[in-house]
C-alpha positions in Angstrom: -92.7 55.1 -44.8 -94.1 51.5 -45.0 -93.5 49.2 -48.3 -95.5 46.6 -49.0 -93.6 43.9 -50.5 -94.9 42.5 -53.8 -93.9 40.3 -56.3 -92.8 40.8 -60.0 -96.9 41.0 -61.2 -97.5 43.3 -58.5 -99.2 41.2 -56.3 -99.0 41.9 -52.6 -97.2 39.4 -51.1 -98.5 37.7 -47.9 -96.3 37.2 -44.9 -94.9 33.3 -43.7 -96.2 31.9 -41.1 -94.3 29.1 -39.4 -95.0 26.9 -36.3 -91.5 26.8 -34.7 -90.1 24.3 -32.5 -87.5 24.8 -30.5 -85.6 22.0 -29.9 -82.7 22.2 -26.8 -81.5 18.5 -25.2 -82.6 17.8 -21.5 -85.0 20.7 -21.7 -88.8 20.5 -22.9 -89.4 21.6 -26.2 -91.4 24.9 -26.8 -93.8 25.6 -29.9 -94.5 29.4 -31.0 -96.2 30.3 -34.2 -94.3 33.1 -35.6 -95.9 35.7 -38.1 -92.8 36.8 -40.7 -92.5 39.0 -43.3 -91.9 37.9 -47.0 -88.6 39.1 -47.3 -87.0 37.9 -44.3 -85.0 34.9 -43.8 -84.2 32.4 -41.0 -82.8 29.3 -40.8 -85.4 26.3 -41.0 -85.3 22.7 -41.5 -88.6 20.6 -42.4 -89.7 17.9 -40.8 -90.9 15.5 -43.3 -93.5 13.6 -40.7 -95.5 16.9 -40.5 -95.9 20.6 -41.6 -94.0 22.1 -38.6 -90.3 23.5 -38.6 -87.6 22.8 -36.5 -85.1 25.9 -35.5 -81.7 23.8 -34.8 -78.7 24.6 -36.2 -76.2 22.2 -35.7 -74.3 22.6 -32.4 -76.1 25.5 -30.2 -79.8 25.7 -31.0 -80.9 29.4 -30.9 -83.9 30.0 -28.5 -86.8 32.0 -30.1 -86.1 35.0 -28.3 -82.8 35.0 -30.3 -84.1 34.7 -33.7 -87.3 37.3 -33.1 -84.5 40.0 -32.0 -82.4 38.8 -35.4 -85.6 39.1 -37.5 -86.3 42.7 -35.9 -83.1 43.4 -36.4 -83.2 42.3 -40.7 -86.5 44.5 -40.7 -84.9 47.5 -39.2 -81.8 47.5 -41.2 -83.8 47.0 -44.9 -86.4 49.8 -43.5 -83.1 51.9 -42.7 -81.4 51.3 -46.3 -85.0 52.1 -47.8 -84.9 55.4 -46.1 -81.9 56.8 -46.9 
């Protein structure tokens, strides 16, 4: 079964979408826009130059690979405790 998340009014709540930068020394930086739900949570730092985020935790940067799998991972696991 899918829930759609909504806030205390009962107003659906519309999924985050972030334009990621991943940041790794002596290696070009790569840029994905990433489409999240409302309910999950990843590290993010703002930049305040622009509107983009920066994925960098402070001594080994995660690639973006890692955190999709980590976010699919959160969705799984809340759609699991929902079920049972």
């Amino acid at each position: 079964m899918f829930v759609i998340p909504t806030d205390i009014h009962g107003q659906m709540l519309k999924p985050n979408i972030y334009n990621i930068i991943e940041t790794k020394p002596k290696k070009p930086n790569r840029i994905a826009k990433l489409t999240i739900p409302p309910n999950v949570q990843f590290p993010i730092h703002k930049k305040p130059s622009n509107q983009n985020y920066v994925v960098r935790p402070l001594h080994h940067p995660p690639c973006i690979e890692k955190i999709l799998q980590k976010m699919k991972n959160q969705i799984n696991e809340d759609s699991d405790s929902e079920a049972n």
